[in-house]
Every structure is written in structure tokens, then in C-alpha cells.
C-alpha positions in Angstrom: -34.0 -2.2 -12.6 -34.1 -1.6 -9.1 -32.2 1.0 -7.3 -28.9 0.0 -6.1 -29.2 -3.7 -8.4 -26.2 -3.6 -10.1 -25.6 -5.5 -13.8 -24.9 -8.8 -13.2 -26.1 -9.9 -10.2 -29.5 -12.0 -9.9 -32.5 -10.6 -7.4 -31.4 -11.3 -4.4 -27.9 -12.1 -4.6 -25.7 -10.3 -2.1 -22.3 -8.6 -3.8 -19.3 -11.1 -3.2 -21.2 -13.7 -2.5 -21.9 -17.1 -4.8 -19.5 -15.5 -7.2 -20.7 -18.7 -9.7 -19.8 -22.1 -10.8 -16.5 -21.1 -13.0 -15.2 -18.7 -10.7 -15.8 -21.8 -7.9 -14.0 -24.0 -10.6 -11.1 -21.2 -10.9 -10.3 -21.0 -7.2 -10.2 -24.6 -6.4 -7.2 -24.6 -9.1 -5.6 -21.7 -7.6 -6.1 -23.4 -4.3 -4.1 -26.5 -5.6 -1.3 -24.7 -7.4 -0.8 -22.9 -4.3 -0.9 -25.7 -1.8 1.7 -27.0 -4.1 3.6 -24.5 -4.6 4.3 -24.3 -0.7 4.4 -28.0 0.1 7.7 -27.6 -2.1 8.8 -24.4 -0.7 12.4 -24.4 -0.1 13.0 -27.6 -2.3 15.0 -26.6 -4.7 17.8 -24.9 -2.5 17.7 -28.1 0.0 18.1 -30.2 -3.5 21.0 -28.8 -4.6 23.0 -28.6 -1.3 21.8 -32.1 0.2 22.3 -34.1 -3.5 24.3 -31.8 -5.3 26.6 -30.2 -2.1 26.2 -26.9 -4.6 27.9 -24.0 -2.4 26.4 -21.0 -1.1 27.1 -18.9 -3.9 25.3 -21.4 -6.3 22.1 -21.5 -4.1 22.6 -17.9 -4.2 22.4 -17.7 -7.9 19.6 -20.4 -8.1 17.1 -17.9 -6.1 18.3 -14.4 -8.0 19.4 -15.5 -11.4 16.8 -18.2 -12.1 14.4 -15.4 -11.2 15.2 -12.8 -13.1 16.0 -15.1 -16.4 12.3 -16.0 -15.5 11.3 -12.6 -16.0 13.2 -11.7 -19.1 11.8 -14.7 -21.0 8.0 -13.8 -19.5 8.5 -10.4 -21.6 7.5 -11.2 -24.9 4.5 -13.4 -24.0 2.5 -10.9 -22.8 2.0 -9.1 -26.0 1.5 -12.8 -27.2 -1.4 -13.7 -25.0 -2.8 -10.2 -25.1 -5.1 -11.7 -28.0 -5.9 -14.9 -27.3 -8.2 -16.3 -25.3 -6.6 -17.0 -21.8 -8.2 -19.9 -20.6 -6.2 -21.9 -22.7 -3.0 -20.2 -22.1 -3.5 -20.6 -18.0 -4.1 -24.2 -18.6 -0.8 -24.4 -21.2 1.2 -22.4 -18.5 -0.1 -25.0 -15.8 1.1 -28.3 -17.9 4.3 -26.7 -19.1 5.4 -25.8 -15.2 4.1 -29.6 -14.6 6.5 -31.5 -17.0 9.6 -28.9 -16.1 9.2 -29.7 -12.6 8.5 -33.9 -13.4 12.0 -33.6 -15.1 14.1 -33.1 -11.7 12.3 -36.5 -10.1 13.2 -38.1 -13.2 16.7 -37.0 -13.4 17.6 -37.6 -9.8 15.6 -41.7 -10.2 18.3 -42.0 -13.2 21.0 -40.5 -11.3 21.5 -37.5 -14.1 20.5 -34.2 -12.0 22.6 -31.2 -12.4 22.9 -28.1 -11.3 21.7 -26.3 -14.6 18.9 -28.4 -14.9 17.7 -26.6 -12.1 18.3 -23.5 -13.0 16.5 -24.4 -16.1 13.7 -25.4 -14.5 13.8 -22.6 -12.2 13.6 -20.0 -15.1 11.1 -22.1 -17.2 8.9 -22.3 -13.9 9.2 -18.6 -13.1 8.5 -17.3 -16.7 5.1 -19.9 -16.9 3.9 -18.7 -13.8 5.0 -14.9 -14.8 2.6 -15.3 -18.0 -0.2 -18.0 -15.9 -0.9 -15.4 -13.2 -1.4 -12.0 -16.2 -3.5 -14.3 -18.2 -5.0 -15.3 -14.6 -5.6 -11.5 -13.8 -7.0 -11.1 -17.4 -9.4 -14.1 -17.3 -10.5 -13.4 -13.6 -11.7 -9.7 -14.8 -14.1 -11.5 -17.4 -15.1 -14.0 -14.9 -16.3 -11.7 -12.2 -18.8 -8.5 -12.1 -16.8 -5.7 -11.8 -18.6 -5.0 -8.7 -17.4 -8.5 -7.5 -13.5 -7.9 -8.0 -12.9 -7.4 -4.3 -15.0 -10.2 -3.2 -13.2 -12.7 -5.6 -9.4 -11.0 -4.8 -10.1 -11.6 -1.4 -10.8 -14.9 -1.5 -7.9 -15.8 -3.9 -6.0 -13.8 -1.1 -7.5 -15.8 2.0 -6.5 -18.8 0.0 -3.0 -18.5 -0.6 -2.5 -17.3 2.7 -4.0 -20.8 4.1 -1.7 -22.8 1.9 0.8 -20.3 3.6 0.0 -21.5 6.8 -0.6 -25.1 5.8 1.9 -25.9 2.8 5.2 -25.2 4.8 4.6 -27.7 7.7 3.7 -30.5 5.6 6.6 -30.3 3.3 8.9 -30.0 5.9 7.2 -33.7 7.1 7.1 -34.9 3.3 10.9 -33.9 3.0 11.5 -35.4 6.3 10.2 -38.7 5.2 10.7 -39.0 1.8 13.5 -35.9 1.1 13.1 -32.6 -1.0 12.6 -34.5 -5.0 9.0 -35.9 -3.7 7.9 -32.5 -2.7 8.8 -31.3 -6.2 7.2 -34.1 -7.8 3.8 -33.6 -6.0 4.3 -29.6 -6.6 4.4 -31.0 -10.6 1.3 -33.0 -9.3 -0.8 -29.8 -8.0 0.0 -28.0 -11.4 -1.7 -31.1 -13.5 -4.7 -30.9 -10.8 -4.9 -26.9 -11.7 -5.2 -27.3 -15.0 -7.8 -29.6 -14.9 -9.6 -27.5 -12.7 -9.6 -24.7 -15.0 -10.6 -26.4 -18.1 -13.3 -27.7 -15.7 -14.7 -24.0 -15.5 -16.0 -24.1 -18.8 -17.9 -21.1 -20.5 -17.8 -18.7 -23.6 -14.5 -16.8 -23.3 -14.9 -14.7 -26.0 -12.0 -14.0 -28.7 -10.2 -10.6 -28.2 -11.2 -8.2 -30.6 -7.8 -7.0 -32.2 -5.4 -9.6 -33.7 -1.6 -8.5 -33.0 0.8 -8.1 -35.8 2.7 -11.0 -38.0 5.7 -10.2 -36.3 6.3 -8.9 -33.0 7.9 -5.4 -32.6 10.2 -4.1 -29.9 7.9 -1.3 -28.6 5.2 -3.9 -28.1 7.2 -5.5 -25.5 7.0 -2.1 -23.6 2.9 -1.5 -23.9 2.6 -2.5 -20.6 5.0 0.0 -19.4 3.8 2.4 -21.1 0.0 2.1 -19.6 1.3 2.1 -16.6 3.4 5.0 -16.8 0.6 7.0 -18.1 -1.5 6.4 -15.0 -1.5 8.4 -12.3 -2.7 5.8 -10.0 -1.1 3.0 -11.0 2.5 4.7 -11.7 3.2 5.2 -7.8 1.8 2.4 -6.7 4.1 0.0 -9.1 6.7 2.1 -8.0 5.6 1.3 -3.9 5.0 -2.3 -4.6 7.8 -2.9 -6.1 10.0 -1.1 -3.5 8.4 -2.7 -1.1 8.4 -6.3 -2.0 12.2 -6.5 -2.8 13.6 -4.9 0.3 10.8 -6.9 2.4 12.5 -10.4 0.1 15.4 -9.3 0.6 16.2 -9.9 3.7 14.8 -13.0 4.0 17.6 -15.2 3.4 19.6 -12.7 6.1 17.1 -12.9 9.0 17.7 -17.0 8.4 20.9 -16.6 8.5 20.6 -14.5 11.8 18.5 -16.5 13.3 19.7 -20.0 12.7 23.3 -18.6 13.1 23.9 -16.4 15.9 20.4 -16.5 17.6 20.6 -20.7 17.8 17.4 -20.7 17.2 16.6 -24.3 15.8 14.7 -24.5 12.3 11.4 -25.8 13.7 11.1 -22.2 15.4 12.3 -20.5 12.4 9.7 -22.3 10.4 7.0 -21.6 13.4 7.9 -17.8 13.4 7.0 -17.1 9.5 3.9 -20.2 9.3 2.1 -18.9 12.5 1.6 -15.0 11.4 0.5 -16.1 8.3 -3.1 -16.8 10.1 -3.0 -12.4 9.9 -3.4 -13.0 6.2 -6.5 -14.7 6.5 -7.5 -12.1 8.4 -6.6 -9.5 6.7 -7.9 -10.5 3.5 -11.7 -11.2 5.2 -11.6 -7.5 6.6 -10.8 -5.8 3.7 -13.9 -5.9 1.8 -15.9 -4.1 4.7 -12.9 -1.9 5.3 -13.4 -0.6 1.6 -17.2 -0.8 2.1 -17.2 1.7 5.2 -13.9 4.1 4.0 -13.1 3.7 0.5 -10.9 1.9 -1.6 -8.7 4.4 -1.5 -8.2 5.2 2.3 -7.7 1.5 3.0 -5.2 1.4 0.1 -3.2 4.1 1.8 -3.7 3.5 5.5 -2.9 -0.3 5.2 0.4 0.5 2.9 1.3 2.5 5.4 1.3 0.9 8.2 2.4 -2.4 6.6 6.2 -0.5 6.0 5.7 0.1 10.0 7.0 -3.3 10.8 9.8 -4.5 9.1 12.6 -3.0 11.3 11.6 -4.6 13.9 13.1 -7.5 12.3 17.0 -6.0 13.0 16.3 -6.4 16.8 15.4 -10.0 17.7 17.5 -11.4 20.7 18.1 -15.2 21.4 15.6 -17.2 23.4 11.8 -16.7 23.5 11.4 -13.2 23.7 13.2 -13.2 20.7 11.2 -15.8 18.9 7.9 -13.6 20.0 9.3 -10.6 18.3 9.6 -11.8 15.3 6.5 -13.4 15.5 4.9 -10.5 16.4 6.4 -8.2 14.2 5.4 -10.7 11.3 1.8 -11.2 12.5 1.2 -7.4 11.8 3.4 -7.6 8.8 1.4 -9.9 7.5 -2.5 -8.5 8.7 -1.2 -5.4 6.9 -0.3 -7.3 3.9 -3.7 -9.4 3.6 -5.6 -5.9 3.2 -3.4 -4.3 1.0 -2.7 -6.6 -1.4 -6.5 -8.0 -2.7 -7.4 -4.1 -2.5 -4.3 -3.3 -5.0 -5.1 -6.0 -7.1 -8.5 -5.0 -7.5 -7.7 -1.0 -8.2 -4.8 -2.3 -10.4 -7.7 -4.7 -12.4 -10.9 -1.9 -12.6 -8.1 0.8 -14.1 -6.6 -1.3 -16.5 -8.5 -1.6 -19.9 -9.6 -5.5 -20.8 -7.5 -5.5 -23.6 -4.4 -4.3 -21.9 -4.2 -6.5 -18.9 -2.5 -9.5 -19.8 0.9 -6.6 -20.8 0.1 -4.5 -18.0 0.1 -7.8 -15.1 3.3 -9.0 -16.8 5.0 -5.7 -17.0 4.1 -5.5 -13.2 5.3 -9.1 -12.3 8.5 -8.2 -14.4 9.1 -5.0 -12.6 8.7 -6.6 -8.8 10.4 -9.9 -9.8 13.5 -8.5 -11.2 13.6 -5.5 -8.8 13.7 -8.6 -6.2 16.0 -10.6 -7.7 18.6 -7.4 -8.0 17.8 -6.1 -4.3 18.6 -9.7 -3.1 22.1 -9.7 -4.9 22.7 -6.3 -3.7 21.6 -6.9 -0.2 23.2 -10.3 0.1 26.7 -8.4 -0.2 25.7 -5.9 2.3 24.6 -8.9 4.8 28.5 -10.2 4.3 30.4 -6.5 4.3 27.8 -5.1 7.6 26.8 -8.0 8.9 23.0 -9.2 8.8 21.4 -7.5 11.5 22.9 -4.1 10.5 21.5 -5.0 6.9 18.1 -5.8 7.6 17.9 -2.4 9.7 18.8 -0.9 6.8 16.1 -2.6 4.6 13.9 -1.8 7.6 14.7 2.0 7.5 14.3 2.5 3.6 10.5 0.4 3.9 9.4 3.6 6.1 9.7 5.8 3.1 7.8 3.7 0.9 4.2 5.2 1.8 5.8 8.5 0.0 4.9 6.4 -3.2 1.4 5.5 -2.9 -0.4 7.2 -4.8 -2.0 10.9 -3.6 -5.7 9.7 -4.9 -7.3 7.1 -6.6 -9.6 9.0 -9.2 -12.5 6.8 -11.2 -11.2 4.1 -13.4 -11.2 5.3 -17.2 -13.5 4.3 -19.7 -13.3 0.8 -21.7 -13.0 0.9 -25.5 -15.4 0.5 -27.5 -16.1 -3.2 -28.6 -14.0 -3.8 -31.6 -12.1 -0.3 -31.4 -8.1 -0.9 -30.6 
């Protein structure tokens, strides 16, 4: 072999690029599900207070509680798909989020929606995509060269930041036109198109070598945990990522409230401020290959957690009119560029130091962790909004983000070894 060839790559072929037909096949699905996914952002709260007049406190509950009963019934299937072959379980997860979401369409044309049925669906949704994307992680890792992880997070990253930037405009114009149940429906749509995409990639995926037990035992729902924990790497850096992401989430649904409210700001300009800076994504995600190619996957995982806890606070001090509109704009934009690096390099350190037969448990136990941790924090800080007003509370949020880089982890040592073949 040639100096510097790494296994797995043909003569020639240049690292991250033509990562092969499946992967192609892969990312075209996740493309789809994605564009879907935000073409219906938002629908379910407009659903329940434009055809159901459900109050605040209900749309409240639809966002937390349907989130974290998501996560709770996402916890057993990870030791369950541990040891199967994933391929079919991403394409199960994809038709089973399909025909939940087909049921509210169906329910409003006969006049028979309810509130619970969307929390149902809500929680089915949210446990089926808990369980699609650790299966996704799993299948992606025997997909890819190692030495291509980067390449193919980045591009997965790049992606869903484009249906960021494109989704959200076009639903607003579907809802417009034809109201918040025919975004749902072509969300159900995006899911079928997924899963055909991903039975489209084809292949060998072979069987996992260790079969789980008859019957499932408690401690098996906390391996995931417990691999983490035992990490030294990827203990502070669930720790930062969950922090992170729930105070960022958060305040969300107070800077809306702000700006909508007090600011007068009208919801075209809301909508423009968050779509726009998602463009910084893109960006983002393209530069941080060569980032980690010129200064290491750890200083970029560092430097850009850092700085993306830099720009939250700015959030608390938007005024009304344009100036205030560029703020936020702003202060998302860098958010955001931050967030585009970090993220495909922490999902490729989290990937190369997890063993193949413990990634499914250890993806869930992470999606767990940040989802419930999100769904708590947005409770807790939805109180806080009403008892210290929202500006005061998303300073707060703001304030507690620049501590987060204290949990990132000191150094990011080789991955371990991978079992032997066969050996549990």
C-alpha cells in the first residue's frame, strides 16, 4: 500500500469525496425527511390553536410533554435495535412516523381531531425519530470509512441546515394557502420518500454479532449511560451538549413572545431573523473539515464550543425597529456559524469513540439525555419568562451558556480499540 492510502479508499480518490452510491442513496433520504420536517415546522402548535382554540398552556404541554413521553418510550428500543440490522429499523422508523402523522389529515377531513391525538402523535413521532437517527448514527458508521466520518457528517450537516433555510418559508406559503394539516400531510409524505430512499441504498449490512437476551433487563436500558459515563471524552461533552441545547431551546418560545409582543415586530421578520442566519450553517459545516485538517479535531471542538456560548445573550437586548431586527440577526448568524462546526465535528468524535456494537444505546441515551433535559428546561424557563419577564429570562439563559465551555472536555485522547469480531 502506498504511504498515506488509507483502507478503503480507491487509488486516487480524494478523502470525503465520492463517499459511494449508498451513502449518496442515504443523504438524499435524509435530505427529504428534513425538508419535511421543516416545511411543517410549527404545525402542530398552529393546529391546535387555529382548529382546536387549545390554550396556551396546552400548546405548552404539546411541545414539553409530548417530547419527553417521546424520550421515555425511545429508551427500551435501543437495546432492541442494538442487534439488528439497522437498515431495516431506519426504514420501519420512517413508515411508522409516516402513518402517525397521515392520522391528523385524516382526522381533521372526518371532523374527529383532538387534542390527545396530537399529543399521541407527537410522542409516537418523537420516540421514531429518537430510535431512526441512533440506528441512523449506527448504519452511517458502517457505511462510511472511518477516515470519511467528517466528510459524510458534514454534509448531512450542510443539509439540514439548507432545509433550515428553505423548509420554513415554504410552509409558511403552504399554510398560508392551504392551512397547517397540508404541511403535516406532506411532512407524512417526505417520511414515505425517506424510506424508500434508504431501502434504495442497498448493500450487505451484516448481522450483529451478539444476539440480546429473551427478555430485556433493567440495567440494559442504562448501557448507554454507562459507556458514556466511562469516557472521558464523551462524559463532558454530553454533559456540554446537553446544557447547551436546552438553555439555547429554551428560550425560544420567549424571544417570540418578546419579539412579536413588545418589540411589534410582525411574524414575517420574526421568521426572516432565525431563516436568514441559517445560511452560517452551511457555512459552517463546509469549513469544518479543513478546520480539523489544519488544527485538530480537538482544537476545533473546543474553540468552536466556545465561542458558539459567546452569542446567546445577546438575544436579552434587541430593541424595536431595525436595529433591533439586525441584532438578532446578527447575533444568530454567529450562533449559528459556530453551531455548523461544532456539531458535524461532535458527531464524528462521538461516532470514532463509540464501539460498533454500542452505538445504537449510546446515540439514544444521548438523544434521551438532550431531549428530556430540553423539554424540562423549557417548563422551567417558561415560568421564569411569566414570574421575570422574558427579556430578564433569556439574559439569564444567556449568562448560564458562558459557562458551558467549562464542560468540554480537557482532551480528546485516541479512540479505543474495537472488539474483536464475534467477542461481546
Amino acid at each position: 500500500m502506498r504511504s498515506g492510502q488509507r483502507p478503503g479508499h480507491r487509488l486516487g480518490q480524494r478523502p470525503g469525496h465520492g463517499l459511494g452510491r449508498r451513502f449518496g442513496w442515504l443523504w438524499a433520504a435524509y435530505g427529504t425527511s428534513e425538508l419535511g420536517t421543516w416545511l411543517a415546522f410549527g404545525a402542530f402548535p398552529l393546529i391546535a390553536v387555529q382548529v382546536l382554540h387549545a390554550g396556551p398552556a396546552e400548546v405548552a404541554a404539546l411541545a414539553s410533554a409530548g417530547t419527553a413521553a417521546g424520550a421515555a418510550a425511545a429508551l427500551p428500543l435501543g437495546p432492541w435495535v442494538e442487534f439488528r440490522r439497522k437498515r431495516p429499523v431506519l426504514i420501519a422508523m420512517d413508515l411508522v412516523r409516516a402513518a402517525a402523522l397521515l392520522t391528523v389529515p385524516a382526522a381533521f377531513a372526518l371532523g374527529a381531531l383532538t387534542f390527545l391525538q396530537l399529543l399521541l402523535v407527537s410522542v409516537v413521532v418523537a420516540a421514531a425519530d429518537i430510535t431512526f437517527r441512533a440506528a441512523g448514527g449506527a448504519y452511517l458508521k458502517t457505511l462510511v470509512p472511518a477516515g470519511d466520518l467528517l466528510a459524510a457528517g458534514a454534509r448531512l450537516e450542510s443539509t439540514a441546515w439548507t432545509a433550515t433555510v428553505v423548509g420554513p418559508p415554504l410552509g409558511g406559503a403552504a399554510t398560508g394557502l392551504l392551512g397547517p394539516v397540508a404541511t403535516v400531510a406532506a411532512d407524512a409524505v417526505s417520511y414515505l420518500l425517506s424510506a424508500l430512499g434508504i431501502r434504495a441504498t442497498g448493500g450487505h449490512e451484516p448481522r450483529p454479532g451478539r444476539r440480546p437476551a429473551a427478555r430485556m433487563r433493567a440495567a440494559d436500558l442504562l448501557d448507554g449511560w454507562r459507556y458514556i459515563l466511562a469516557d472521558a471524552t464523551l462524559r463532558p461533552l454530553l454533559l456540554n451538549t446537553a446544557l447547551f441545547n436546552s438553555l439555547l431551546m429554551a428560550t425560544q418560545p420567549l424571544l417570540a413572545v418578546l419579539m412579536l409582543g413588545p418589540l411589534q415586530f410582525a411574524p414575517w421578520q420574526y421568521g426572516l431573523a432565525f431563516a436568514a442566519p441559517s445560511v452560517g450553517g452551511l457555512l459552517g459545516s463546509r469549513l469544518a473539515r479543513p478546520l480539523v485538517a489544519r488544527f485538530g479535531q480537538h482544537q476545533v471542538l473546543v474553540t468552536a464550543g466556545a465561542l458558539r456560548a459567546l452569542w446567546p445573550l445577546g438575544l436579552a437586548f434587541p430593541g424595536p425597529g431595525t436595529a433591533g431586527l439586525l441584532l438578532v440577526t446578527g447575533v444568530e448568524l454567529g450562533l449559528i456559524l459556530c453551531c455548523g462546526i461544532f456539531n458535524p465535528v461532535c458527531a464524528t468524535c462521538r461516532l470514532e469513540r463509540t464501539a460498533t456494537d454500542r452505538v445504537t444505546r449510546t446515540l439514544t441515551a444521548w438523544a434521551v439525555t438532550t431531549r428530556t433535559a430540553t423539554a424540562l428546561l423549557t417548563a422551567l424557563w417558561g415560568v421564569l419568562g411569566s414570574l421575570l419577564g422574558p427579556r430578564t429570562a433569556i439574559g439569564l439563559a444567556g449568562a448560564l451558556l458562558l459557562a458551558t465551555p467549562l464542560l468540554l472536555p480537557r482532551r480528546t485522547p485516541a479512540p479505543p480499540p474495537e472488539p474483536a469480531p464475534g467477542r461481546p
